[in-house]
Phi, psi and omega in degrees: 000137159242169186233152183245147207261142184264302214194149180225110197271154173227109172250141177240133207247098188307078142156258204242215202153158166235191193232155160175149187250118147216118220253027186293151166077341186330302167229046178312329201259102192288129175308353163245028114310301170319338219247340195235042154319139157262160203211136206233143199220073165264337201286150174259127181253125184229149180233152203202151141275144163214122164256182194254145174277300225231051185268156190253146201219344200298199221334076194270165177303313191229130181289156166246119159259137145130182100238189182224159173239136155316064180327328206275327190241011156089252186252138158205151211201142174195150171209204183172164218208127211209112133347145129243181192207163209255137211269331182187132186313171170020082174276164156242127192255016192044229192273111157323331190273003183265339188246149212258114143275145202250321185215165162202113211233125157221130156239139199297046196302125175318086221225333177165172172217179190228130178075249215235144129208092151328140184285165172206161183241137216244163195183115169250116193234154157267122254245164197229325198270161207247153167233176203212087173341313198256014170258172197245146181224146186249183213269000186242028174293165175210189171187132184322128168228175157327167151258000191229129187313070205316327206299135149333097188299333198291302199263027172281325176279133200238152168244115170304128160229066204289356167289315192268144152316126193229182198224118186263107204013104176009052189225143183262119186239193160271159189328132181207071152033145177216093158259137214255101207255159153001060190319314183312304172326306174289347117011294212262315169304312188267013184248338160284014165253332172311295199301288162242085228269346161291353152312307186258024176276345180218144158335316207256352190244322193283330175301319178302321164310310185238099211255013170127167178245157137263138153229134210239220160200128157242098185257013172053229198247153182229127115010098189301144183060058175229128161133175157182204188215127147316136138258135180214088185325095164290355163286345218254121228280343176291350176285125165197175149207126204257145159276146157261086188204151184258125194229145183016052189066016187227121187301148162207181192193154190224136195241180177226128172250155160276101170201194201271007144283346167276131153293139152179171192192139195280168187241144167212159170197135180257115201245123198242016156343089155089008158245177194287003172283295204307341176258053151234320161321299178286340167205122206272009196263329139331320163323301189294355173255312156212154175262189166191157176214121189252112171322158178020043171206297199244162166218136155303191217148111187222138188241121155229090145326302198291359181274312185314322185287342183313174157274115207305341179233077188241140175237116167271132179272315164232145169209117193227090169288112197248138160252133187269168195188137194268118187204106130302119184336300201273018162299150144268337169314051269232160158256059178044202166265332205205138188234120134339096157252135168218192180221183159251140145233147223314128155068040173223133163309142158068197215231151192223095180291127147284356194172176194194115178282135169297150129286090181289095185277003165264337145244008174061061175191138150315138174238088192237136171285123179260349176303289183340288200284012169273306155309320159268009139303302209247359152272352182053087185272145195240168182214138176302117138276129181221148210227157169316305203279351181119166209249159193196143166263149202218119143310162159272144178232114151103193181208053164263142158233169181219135194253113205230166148300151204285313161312062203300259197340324203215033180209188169217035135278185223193138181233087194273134199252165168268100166312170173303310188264039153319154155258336158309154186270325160329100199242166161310170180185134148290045188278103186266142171223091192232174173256094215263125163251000000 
């Protein structure tokens, strides 16, 4: 097919954009047409914070532990509440009254961490409330526990080490959280399989026994830029938690596994008390000077209006959306590698991802590509829904993204962007190049 070419614009655009795949036009254009682009600074761009109430947190990529405290971004605290499950039905523990426990131990396989790492003090309750595999739990969910703390008081305070190798009966294992819990509790488990051995005949008999752990953090007042988040593969088969203990003199150990037939969802809570987000809330013309986006709390938001105005039979060749990000190097606090982008689409719940942004740690800005979701504007390209009641294809509504850390639902990190109106020298920018047919 050929198009007869009227004009080839090159914008370069302070500030946002969305995503979607399609390869109309990819290469209709010889790259020396390009070169003799007009190149236009018209769009009008607005940037905003928003927040989230009601993120979903249950069966997550990671549990979070710790918390930090933030100038920028005030507190943020986290744990989570986890399920086990029985290695095998009908254990037999022989004579019970023979056995010497030495420990009773969970541990914590390492998946990443966040921030400082600062010691923090750890607190473990045993769960009262039942949790449900197939229920939705938010980042303000709870669930009834103990009042009394299982954790070793000697060992509750812990120094993150998510990095180092650590040694299990002389066995080299990967980095792992070790928490030294009640030994009387692991007791009570061989003296209720003696006792009542239909507990431990089924899952489903033993969950009702043992309904789960909270771990939790009480760190008390923390030191601004003090602190971090734990990360931990509850998946990952050293997450367990094992009895130690010697029976007629021969060590053995009985471990409650973790894996994805258990519930759990992690609890966080973010207090933005007395920072410049709460004046981002209150007033969104705050935007233009920086935005800001927070894991299980806040999203950027950037509105182009002005894409409705492209020409509807245009094929874009680039759209390179760049975000500058306010980052002292020597923060531990990082904005991460990677950011979410997404939109709405007509008469559909929730967010729809288009593209997924980089991190440039030399120039301190995201870099995401947008032709695809510029192009399914202006071809009015439909995208799949699917619903209880059954799937439909959805335009894009409207010409909002809204930008998160790419992990939202399940890390802490937090990000600050540079507005159209900074004082930085860096601002956003847009660069569209397309062709009018």
């Amino acid at each position: 097919m050929v198009y007869i070419l009227s004009a080839t614009f090159m914008f370069s655009i302070f500030f946002s954009c969305k995503k979607t795949d399609t390869s109309i036009g990819a290469n209709s254009i010889d790259p020396n047409e390009l070169l003799n682009s007009i190149q236009v600074d018209t769009f009008s761009l607005k940037s905003y914070t928003k927040i989230e109430d009601s993120v979903v947190t249950d069966n997550p990529v990671s549990a979070l532990l710790g918390s930090y405290n933030d100038s920028k971004f005030g507190t943020f605290k986290a744990g989570f509440f986890t399920q086990f499950r029985l290695p095998a039905v009908n254990p037999s523990f022989g004579d019970v009254s023979t056995i010497e426990i030495d420990s009773f131990v969970l541990g914590l396989q390492y998946s990443g961490f966040y921030g400082s790492s600062n010691s923090q003090k750890i607190e473990v309750y045993e769960l009262l409330d039942s949790l449900g595999l197939n229920t939705t739990y938010y980042s303000f969910s709870d669930k009834l526990h103990s009042n009394k703390n299982l954790i070793d008081p000697s060992k509750s305070t812990v120094i993150p080490n998510p990095v180092s190798q650590i040694v299990i009966d002389t066995t080299h294992v990967k980095a792992q959280l070790r928490l030294f819990l009640d030994p009387n509790l692991a007791r009570t488990f061989f003296n209720e399989a003696t006792n009542n051995p239909t507990t431990f005949s089924s899952n489903e008999n033993f969950l009702n026994y043992f309904k789960g752990l909270y771990v939790g953090v009480n760190n008390g007042y923390q030191s601004t830029n003090e602190g971090g988040i734990m990360y931990f593969d509850l998946n990952d088969p050293l997450s367990k938690l094992t009895i130690y203990y010697k029976q007629a003199g021969t060590r053995k150990t009985y471990d409650f596994l973790i894996n994805t037939s258990c519930a759990n969802f992690n609890k966080v809570d973010v207090d933005y008390y007395g920072t410049n987000i709460t004046n981002a809330f209150e007033n969104s013309a705050f935007g233009q000077t920086e935005f800001y986006a927070q894991a299980l709390k806040s999203r950027g938001v950037i509105k182009l209006p002005s894409i409705s105005n492209l020409p509807k039979k245009a094929i874009i060749h680039e759209a390179q959306l760049l975000l500058p990000v306010d980052y002292d190097t020597g923060s531990k606090l990082t904005p991460g590698t990677e950011i979410s982008v997404a939109t709405k689409l007509e008469k559909a719940n929730g967010l729809f991802t288009i593209a997924v942004g980089t991190y440039d740690d030399v120039t301190k800005q995201f870099i995401i590509d947008l032709k695809p979701y510029i192009q399914g504007i202006l071809s009015s390209q439909r995208y799949p829904v699917y619903t209880i009641s059954g799937a439909y294809n959805a335009l894009i509504e409207g010409t909002e993204i809204y930008i998160t850390p790419k992990l939202f639902n399940t890390s802490a990190d937090r990000i600050i962007f540079n507005g159209t109106n900074t004082l930085n020298k860096n601002k956003p920018k847009l660069t569209l190049k397309y062709t009018e047919f």
